[in-house]
C-alpha positions in Angstrom: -14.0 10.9 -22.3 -16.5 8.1 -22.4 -20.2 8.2 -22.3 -21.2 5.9 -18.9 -24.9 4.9 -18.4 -25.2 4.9 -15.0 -23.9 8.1 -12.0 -22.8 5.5 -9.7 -21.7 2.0 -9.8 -21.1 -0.6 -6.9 -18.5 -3.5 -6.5 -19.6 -5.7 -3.8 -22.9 -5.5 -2.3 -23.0 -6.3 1.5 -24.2 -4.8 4.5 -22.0 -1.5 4.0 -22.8 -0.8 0.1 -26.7 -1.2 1.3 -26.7 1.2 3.7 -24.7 3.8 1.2 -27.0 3.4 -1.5 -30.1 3.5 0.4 -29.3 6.7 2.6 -28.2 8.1 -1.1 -31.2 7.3 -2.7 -33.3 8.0 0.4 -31.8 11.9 0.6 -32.5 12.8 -2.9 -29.2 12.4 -3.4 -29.4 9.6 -6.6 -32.5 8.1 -7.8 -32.0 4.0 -8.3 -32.6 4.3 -11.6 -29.1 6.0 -11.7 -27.3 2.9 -9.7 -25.8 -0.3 -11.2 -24.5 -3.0 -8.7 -23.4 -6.5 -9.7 -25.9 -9.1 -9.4 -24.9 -11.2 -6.5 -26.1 -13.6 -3.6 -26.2 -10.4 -1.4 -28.2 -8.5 -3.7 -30.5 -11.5 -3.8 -31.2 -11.3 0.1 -31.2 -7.9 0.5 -33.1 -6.4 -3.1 -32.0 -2.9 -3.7 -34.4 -0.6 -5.9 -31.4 -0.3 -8.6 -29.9 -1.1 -12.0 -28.3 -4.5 -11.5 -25.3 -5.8 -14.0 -24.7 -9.4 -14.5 -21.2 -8.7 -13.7 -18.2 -6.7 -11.8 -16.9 -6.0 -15.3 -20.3 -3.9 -16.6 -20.8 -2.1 -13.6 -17.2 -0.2 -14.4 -18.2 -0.3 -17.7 -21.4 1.4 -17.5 -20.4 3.8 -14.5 -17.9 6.7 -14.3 -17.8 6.6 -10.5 -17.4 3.5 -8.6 -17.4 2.6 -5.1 -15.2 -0.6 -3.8 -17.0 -2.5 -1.4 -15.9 -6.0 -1.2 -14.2 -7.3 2.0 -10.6 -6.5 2.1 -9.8 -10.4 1.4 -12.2 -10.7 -1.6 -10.7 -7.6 -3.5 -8.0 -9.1 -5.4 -10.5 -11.5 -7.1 -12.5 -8.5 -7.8 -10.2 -6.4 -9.2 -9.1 -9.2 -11.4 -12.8 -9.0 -12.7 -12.7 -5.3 -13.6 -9.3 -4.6 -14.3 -9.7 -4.8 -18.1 -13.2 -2.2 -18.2 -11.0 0.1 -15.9 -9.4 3.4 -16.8 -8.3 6.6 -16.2 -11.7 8.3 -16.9 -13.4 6.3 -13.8 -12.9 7.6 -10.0 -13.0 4.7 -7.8 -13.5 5.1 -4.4 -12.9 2.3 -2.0 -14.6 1.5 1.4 -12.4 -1.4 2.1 -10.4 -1.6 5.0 -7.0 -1.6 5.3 -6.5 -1.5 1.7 -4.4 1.3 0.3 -5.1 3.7 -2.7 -2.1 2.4 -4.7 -2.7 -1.3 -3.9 -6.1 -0.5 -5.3 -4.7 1.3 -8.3 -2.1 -1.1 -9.3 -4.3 -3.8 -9.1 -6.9 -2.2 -11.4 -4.6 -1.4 -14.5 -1.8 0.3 -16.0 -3.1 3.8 -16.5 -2.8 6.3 -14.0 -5.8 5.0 -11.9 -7.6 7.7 -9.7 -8.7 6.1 -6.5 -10.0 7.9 -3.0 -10.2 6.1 0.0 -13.3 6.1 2.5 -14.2 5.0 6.0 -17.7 5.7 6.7 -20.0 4.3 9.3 -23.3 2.9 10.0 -25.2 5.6 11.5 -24.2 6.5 7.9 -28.0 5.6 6.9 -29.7 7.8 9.3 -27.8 10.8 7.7 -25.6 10.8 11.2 -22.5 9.4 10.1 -18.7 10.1 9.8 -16.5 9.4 7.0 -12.5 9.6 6.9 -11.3 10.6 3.1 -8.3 10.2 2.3 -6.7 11.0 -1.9 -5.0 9.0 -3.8 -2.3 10.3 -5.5 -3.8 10.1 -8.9 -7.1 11.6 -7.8 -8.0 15.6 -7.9 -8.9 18.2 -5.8 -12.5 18.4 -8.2 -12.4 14.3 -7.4 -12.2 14.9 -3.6 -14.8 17.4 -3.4 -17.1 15.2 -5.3 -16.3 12.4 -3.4 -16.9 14.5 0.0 -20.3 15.6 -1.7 -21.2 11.9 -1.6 -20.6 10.9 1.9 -21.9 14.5 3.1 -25.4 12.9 2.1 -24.6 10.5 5.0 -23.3 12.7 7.5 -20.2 14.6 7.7 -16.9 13.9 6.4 -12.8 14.2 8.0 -10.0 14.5 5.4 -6.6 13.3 6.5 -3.5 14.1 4.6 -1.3 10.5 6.0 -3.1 7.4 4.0 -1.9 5.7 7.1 -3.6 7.4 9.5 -6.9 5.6 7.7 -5.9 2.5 10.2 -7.3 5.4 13.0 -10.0 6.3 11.7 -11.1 2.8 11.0 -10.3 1.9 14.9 -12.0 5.0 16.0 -15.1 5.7 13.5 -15.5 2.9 11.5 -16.0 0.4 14.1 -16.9 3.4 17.2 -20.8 2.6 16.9 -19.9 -1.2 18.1 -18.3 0.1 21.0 -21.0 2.5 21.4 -24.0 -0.7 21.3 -21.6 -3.1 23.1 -21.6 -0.4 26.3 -25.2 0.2 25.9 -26.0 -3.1 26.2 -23.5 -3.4 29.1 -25.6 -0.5 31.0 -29.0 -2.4 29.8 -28.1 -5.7 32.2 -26.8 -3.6 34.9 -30.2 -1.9 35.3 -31.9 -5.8 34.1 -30.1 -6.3 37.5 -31.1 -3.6 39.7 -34.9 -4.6 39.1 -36.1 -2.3 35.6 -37.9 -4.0 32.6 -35.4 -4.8 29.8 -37.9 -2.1 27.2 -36.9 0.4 30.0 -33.8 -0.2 30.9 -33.1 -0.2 26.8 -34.7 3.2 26.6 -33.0 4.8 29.3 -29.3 3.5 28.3 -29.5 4.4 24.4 -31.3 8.0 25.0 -29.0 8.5 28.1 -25.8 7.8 25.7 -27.7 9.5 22.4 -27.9 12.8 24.0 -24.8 12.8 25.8 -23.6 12.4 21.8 -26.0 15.4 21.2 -24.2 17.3 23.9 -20.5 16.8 23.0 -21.1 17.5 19.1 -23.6 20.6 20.0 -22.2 22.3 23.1 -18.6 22.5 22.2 -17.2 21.7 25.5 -14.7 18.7 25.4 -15.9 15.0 27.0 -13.6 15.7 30.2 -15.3 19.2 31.0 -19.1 17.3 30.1 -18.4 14.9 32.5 -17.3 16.8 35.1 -20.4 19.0 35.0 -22.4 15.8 35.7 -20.3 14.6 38.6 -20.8 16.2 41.9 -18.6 15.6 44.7 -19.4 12.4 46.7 -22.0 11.7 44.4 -23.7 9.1 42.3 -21.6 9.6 39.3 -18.4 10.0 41.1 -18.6 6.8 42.4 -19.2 4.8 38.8 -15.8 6.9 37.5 -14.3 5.3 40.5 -15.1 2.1 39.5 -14.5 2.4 36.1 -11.1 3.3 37.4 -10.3 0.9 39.5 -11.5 -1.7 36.8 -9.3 -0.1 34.1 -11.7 0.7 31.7 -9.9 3.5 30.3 -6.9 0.7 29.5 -9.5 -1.7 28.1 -10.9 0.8 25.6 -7.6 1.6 24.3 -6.8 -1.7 23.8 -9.6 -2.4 22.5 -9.0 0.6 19.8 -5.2 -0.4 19.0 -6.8 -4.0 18.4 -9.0 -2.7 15.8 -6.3 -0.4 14.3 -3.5 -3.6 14.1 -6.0 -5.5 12.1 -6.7 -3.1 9.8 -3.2 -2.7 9.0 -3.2 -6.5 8.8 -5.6 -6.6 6.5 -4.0 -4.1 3.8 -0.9 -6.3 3.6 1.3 -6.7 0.5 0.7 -3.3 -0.2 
């Protein structure tokens, strides 16, 4: 096995590699100094206290493990650049979307070509996230749990055993916190409307929704029984849930979900 230079090395350095590599450098997890990315435009936007390569190429090179984070339609041009610094001996994990762990190892070379898959999300870099793991079939059970190590610095982690059950936890985790700002904002105008200041209105939606969050994950109840211990008969509450009833929100979210879900599968195809 091969001497590498670096304990972690990134492909693709947008918004999602950022927030990885600073919540892992910011929990003690990895000094910088320990962290090659590729020099890019990105990079050059957003510095990141690291080791930077002048290409793809080194940062395999030079790195053992290596996270994937180009966008889904950017990765075959990627994987072009590293295929021939790839082997056997690295553990690639990807944070692509939609792109499957043997898509990603067929790309990257002949030899058997460990790859785990991750979805992770942005509350990732307050050490609040989620991240769905999923192995590759090359990959071990000592790959997996240092691979779950990694993302546990970010949060917690959910394992699934059906690669294309990813396309759920994408729909539901990966892209959950937009939902989650999207309805926020939604209740911020509503009070905007009924006369608060729109600081006040922003602080009472997002703690109002934070530790309802608290609740669920803390308490152990499920969302139904929470919610019913805050509505009271021919009260305040019971007559939003009406509303939100009659307005078919409960369709719209799913839809909304399902939407996200198809276009990850779009995105990993040709696999």
């Amino acid at each position: 096995m091969s001497e590498h230079k670096y304990a972690l090395g990134v492909v693709g350095t947008g918004h999602l590699a950022s927030v990885l590599i600073e919540r892992l450098i910011d929990s003690g997890y990895l000094t910088g100094d320990r962290i090659v990315v590729s020099r890019s435009k990105a990079l050059e936007a957003h510095p990141l206290d690291v080791a930077v390569a002048e290409d793809n190429a080194d940062v395999v090179r030079d790195a053992r493990l290596v996270i994937l984070s180009t966008t889904p339609q950017k990765f075959d041009d990627a994987a072009a650049s590293i295929r021939a610094a790839a082997s056997g001996d690295h553990l690639f994990i990807s944070v692509m979307a939609g792109v499957s762990t043997d898509r990603v190892a067929r790309q990257l070379g002949d030899d058997p070509i460990r790859v785990v898959r991750a979805m992770p999300n942005l509350p990732f870099r307050l050490g609040r996230g989620v991240t769905g793991l999923y192995c590759g079939r090359h990959a071990s059970s000592d790959d997996m749990e240092s691979v779950r190590h990694l993302f546990n610095a970010g949060g917690v982690t959910v394992e699934v055993d059906d690669e294309s059950l990813m396309d759920a936890v994408t729909a539901v985790a990966g892209t959950g916190p937009a939902y989650f700002y999207y309805f926020v904002e939604m209740m911020m105008e509503a009070g905007v409307a009924t006369g608060l200041k729109r600081k006040d209105a922003q602080v009472l939606a997002a703690h109002a929704c934070v530790g309802a969050g608290a609740m669920l994950l803390e308490n152990g109840a499920s969302p139904v029984e929470l919610r019913e211990a805050v509505m009271s008969p021919g009260g305040t509450t019971e007559a939003a849930m009406k509303k939100l009833h009659e307005c078919r929100v409960a369709e719209h979210v799913n839809d909304a979900v399902l939407a996200a879900y198809r276009r990850s599968r779009e995105l990993g195809g040709g696999q």
